[in-house]
N, C-alpha and C positions, 0 to 999 in steps of 0.2 A: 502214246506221244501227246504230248502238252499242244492243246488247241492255240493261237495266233493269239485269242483272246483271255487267256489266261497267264500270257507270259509279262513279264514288268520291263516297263519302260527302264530306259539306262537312264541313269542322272546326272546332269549336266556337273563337270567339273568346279565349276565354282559352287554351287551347291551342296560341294562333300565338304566335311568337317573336317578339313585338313589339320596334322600336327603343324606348332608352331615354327616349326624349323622347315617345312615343305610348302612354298606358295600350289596352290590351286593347277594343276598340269595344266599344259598348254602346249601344245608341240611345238607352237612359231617363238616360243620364248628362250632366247638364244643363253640366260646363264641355266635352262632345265637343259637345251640341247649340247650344251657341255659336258654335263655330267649328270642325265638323268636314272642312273642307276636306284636311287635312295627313292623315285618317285615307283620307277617300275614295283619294287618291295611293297608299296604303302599299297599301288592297286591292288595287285594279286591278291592281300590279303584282307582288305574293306569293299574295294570296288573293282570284281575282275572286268567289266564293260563300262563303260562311262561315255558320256559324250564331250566334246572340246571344239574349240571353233568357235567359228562364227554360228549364231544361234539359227540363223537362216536357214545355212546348208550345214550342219555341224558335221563332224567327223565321230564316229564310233570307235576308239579303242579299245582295243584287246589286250590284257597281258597276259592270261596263263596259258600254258605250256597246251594244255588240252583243248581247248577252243582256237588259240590258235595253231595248234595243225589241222583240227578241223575244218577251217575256215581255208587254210589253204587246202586239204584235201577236196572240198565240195564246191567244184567247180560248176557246178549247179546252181545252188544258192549262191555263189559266191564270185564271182565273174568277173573275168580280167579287162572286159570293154566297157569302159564309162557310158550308163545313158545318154543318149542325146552331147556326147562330144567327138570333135572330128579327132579322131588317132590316125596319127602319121603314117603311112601305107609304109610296111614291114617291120615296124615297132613290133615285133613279138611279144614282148610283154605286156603290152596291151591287150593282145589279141586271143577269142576263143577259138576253139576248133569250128567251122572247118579250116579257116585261116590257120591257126595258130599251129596245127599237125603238118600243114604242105609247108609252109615258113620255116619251122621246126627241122624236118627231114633236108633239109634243103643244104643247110649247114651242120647237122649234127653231125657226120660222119668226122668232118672237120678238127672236131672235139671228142673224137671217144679217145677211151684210154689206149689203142695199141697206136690210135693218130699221133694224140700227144708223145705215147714214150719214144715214138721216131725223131721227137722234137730234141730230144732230153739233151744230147751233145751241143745245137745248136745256142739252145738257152742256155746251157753250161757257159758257156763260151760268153756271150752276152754278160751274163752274171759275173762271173770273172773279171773280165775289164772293165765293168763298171766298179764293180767293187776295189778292185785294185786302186784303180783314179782315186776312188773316194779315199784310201787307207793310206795312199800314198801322200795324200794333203791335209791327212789327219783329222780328218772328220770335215765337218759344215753342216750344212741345212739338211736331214735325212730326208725330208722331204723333197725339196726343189732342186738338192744337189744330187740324190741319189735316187730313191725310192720312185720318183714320178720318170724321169727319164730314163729309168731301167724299164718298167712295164711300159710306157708308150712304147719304146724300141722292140720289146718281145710280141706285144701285141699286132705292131703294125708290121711287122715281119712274120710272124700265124698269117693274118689275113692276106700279106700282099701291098699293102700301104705306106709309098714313100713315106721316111721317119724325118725329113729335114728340117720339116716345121713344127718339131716336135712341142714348142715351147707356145706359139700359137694355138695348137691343135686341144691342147692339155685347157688355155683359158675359153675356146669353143667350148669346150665340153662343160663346165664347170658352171658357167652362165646360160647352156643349154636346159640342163638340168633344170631349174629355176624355172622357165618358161615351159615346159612340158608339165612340170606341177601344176603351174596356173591351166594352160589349156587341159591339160585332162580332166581337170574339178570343173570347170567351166565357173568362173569365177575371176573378178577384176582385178586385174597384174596389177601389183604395188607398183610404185614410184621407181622404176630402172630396168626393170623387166619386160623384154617386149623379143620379138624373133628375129635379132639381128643374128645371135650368137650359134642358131641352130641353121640358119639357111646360110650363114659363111662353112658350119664344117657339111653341112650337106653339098653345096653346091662344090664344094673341095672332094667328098667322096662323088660325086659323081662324073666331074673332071677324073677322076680315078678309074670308073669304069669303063669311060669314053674313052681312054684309053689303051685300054686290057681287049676292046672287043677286037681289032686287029690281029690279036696275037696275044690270046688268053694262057696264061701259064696254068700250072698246077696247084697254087693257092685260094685261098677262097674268093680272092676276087676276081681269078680267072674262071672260077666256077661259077659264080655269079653273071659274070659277062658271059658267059656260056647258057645260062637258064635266061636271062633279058633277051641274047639273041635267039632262042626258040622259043619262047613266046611262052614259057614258063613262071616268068617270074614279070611284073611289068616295070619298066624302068623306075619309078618312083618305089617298087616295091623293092627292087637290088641296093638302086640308094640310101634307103631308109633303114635296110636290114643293116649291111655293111656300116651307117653310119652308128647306131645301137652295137653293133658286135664290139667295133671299138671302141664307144667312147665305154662301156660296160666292162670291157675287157681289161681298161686300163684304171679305170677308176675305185674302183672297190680294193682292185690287187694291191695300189698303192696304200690305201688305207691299210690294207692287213698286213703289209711290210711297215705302215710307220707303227701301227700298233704293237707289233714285236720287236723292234728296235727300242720303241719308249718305255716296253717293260720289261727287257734288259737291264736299260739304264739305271732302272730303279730297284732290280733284281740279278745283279752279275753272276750271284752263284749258278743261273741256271746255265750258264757259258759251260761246265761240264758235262753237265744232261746231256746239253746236246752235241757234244762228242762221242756220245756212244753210240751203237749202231740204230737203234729205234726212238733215240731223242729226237728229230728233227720230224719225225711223223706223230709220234705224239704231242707233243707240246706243240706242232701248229693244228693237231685237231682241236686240242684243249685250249687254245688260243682263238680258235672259230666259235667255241662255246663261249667264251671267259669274254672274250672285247670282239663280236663280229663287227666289220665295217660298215654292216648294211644290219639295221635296227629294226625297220617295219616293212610291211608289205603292204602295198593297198590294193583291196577287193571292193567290187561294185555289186551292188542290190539292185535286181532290176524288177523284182517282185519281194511284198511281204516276205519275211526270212526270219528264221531264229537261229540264236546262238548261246549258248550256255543257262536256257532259262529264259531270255531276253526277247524281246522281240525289237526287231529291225525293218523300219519301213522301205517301201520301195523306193529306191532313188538314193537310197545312203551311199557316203562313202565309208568304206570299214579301214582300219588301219588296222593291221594283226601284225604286233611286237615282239618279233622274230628273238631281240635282243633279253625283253623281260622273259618270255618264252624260254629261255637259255637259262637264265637265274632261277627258276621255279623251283621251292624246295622238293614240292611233290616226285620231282623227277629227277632233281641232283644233289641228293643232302650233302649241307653245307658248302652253295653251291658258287657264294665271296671266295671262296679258298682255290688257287690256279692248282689245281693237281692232274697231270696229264696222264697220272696212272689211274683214273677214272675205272670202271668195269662197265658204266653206262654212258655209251659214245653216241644217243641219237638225239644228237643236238638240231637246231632249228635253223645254223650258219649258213647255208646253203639253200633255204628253203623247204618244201613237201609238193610235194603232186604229180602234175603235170607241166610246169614251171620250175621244176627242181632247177638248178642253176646249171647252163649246157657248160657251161666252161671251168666247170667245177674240176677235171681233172689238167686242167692248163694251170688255175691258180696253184693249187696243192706243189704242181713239181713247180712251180716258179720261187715259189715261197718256200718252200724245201731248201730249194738250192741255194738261195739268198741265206737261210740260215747254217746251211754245213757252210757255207766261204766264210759267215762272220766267224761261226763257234770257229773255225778253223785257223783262223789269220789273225782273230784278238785277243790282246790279254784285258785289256779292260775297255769298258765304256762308261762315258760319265757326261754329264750334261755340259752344255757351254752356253751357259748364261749371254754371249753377247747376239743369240739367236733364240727370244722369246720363244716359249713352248705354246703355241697360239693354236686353240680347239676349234676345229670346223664348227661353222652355225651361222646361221640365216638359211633360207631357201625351205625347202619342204620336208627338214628332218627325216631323208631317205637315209642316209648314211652318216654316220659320226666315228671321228678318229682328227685325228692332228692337220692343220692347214700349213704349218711349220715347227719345226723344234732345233735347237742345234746340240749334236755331239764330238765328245772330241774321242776319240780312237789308237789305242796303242798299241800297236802289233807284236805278237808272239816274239 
């Protein structure tokens, strides 16, 4: 093994001798978080580690496939709790073991696969009349008209969580996001950025609990108010969890429903595919590889560390690029081309480790089913220009997919 002292410093992104058509990476730089596909490429192949940022506390990215599973594999080196930053008590993803296994257990049952496929009729059901409304009006905003109000409502019905304010609950979330970047790097909130938006949907999920402890049902936030009142779990820890379950739950899902909608529009033939009986499971695995909603992961250094050759001082922040990770020719030749008949399915869409993603088999049948009602009900999709196709960006480049698009929709 390569001594501490013998491994090469990463080199700062502006630094590298970028081609004339790629400015210098930058993660906070909203036309690369549109469409940083072409930069992922350039890493992988001149600079699989680099640094970006602010030169003070910079950031470490990751792009190939190998280092970062690794990174998320070594949860040793590699650690989900920021130095010296205060993380929200039942942030799970924040959090290491011990915490992170008793948080973990707590809700997991909630999310296995024979949990969810009891779900399967209800979410059908869901998916249907959403969908119907939408087909019925002929298309609109996939996103605001459909795709976020269908996952808020499947979500907050798993958990237990009145859906009325759904449209509220959706901008909590989105501006929470924002502020959880800043406080976990420990570093000075831009200009608009401060904890309004996380202590209104907090203090909403916990009015939720305060609720349930009376007369706790069967969903998870009866089970929650169930672990608060014995002394299992501490109030701020049920709040916190419950408020992450959701906004996590709904957030991402929606991105991978606009992502498959927007690559319909521009790809109608695959509207047969998935008519057949194993189209709608393929092509949304190949769709979690091809466009995932969630791009990086970040990992914390709490000691000297290496990674691919590199060395990493204590106190970095790592970004490991789940998305680039996904493109790696090493692992998916020719790996621009959507082909769901792949033979190698171990994408990075979901994560690696011990943070694999718990709700991984809640998205799959939601998105499943979202796509047998479209292939099912449409004969075409086509875009409608009088609803800009508008790329998520600002905030901390955790996730990228569509902030809006409009479609218009013809039925079978």
């Amino acid at each position: 093994m390569e001594t501490l002292a013998s491994l090469r410093d990463a080199p700062f992104s502006g630094d590298l001798d970028w081609p004339a058509d790629l400015a210098p990476f930058e993660p906070f730089d909203r036309d690369i978080q549109a469409n940083p596909i072409g930069h992922y490429h350039w890493l992988r192949a001149h600079a699989p580690i680099i640094c970006a940022g602010d030169p003070v506390a910079p950031l470490y990215i990751v792009s190939r496939f190998a280092e970062v599973t690794e990174g998320l594999r070594d949860a040793d080196q590699f650690q989900s709790q920021p130095p010296n930053a205060n993380v929200p008590a039942g942030f799970l993803l924040n959090n290491d073991p011990p915490d992170h296994t008793r948080l973990r257990k707590a809700a997991s049952s909630a999310f296995s696969p024979r949990a969810v496929s009891s779900l399967e009729p209800h979410i059908a059901a869901l998916v249907n009349m959403r969908w119907q409304d939408f087909l019925a009006k002929g298309g609109g905003d996939a996103m605001g008209d459909f795709a976020s109000p269908l996952t808020i409502a499947v979500i907050s019905s798993v958990l237990g969580v009145p859906v009325e304010h759904s449209e509220q609950m959706r901008e909590w979330t989105t501006q929470m996001i924002d502020y959880l970047g800043v406080l976990l790097r420990g570093v000075p909130a831009p200009a608009g950025v401060d904890d309004r938006h996380y202590r209104a949907l907090t203090d909403y999920m916990s009015k939720v609990l305060d609720g349930a402890l009376d007369a706790p049902g069967e969903d998870v936030v009866g089970n929650f108010a169930r672990l608060r009142a014995n002394g299992s779990l501490t109030p701020d820890e049920t709040t916190g969890f419950i408020t992450l379950l959701f906004s996590a739950g709904h957030e991402t899902t929606t991105l991978l429903t606009g992502n498959c909608i927007d690559f319909l529009c521009d790809h109608p033939e695959w509207l047969d595919f998935l008519r057949t009986p194993e189209g709608p499971n393929l092509f949304l695995n190949e769709m979690l590889r091809y466009r995932p909603p969630v791009h990086r992961l970040t990992r914390f250094v709490h000691r000297d560390a290496q990674l691919g050759g590199y060395r990493i001082p204590a106190g970095s922040s790592v970004r490991l690029l789940i998305a680039s990770a996904n493109r790696d020719e090493s692992m998916f030749p020719d790996p621009d081309r959507f082909d769901p008949a792949r033979s190698n399915t171990a994408h990075a869409g979901f994560g690696y480790g011990m943070h694999m993603c718990m709700g991984s088999w809640l998205a799959r049948l939601e998105v499943r089913t979202i796509l047998e009602n479209i292939s099912a009900t449409v004969a075409r999709l086509e875009r409608d220009p009088a609803i800009p196709r508008q790329p998520l960006t600002g905030g901390a480049f955790a996730t990228v997919g569509l902030a809006a698009f409009g479609i218009r929709v013809t039925p079978r």
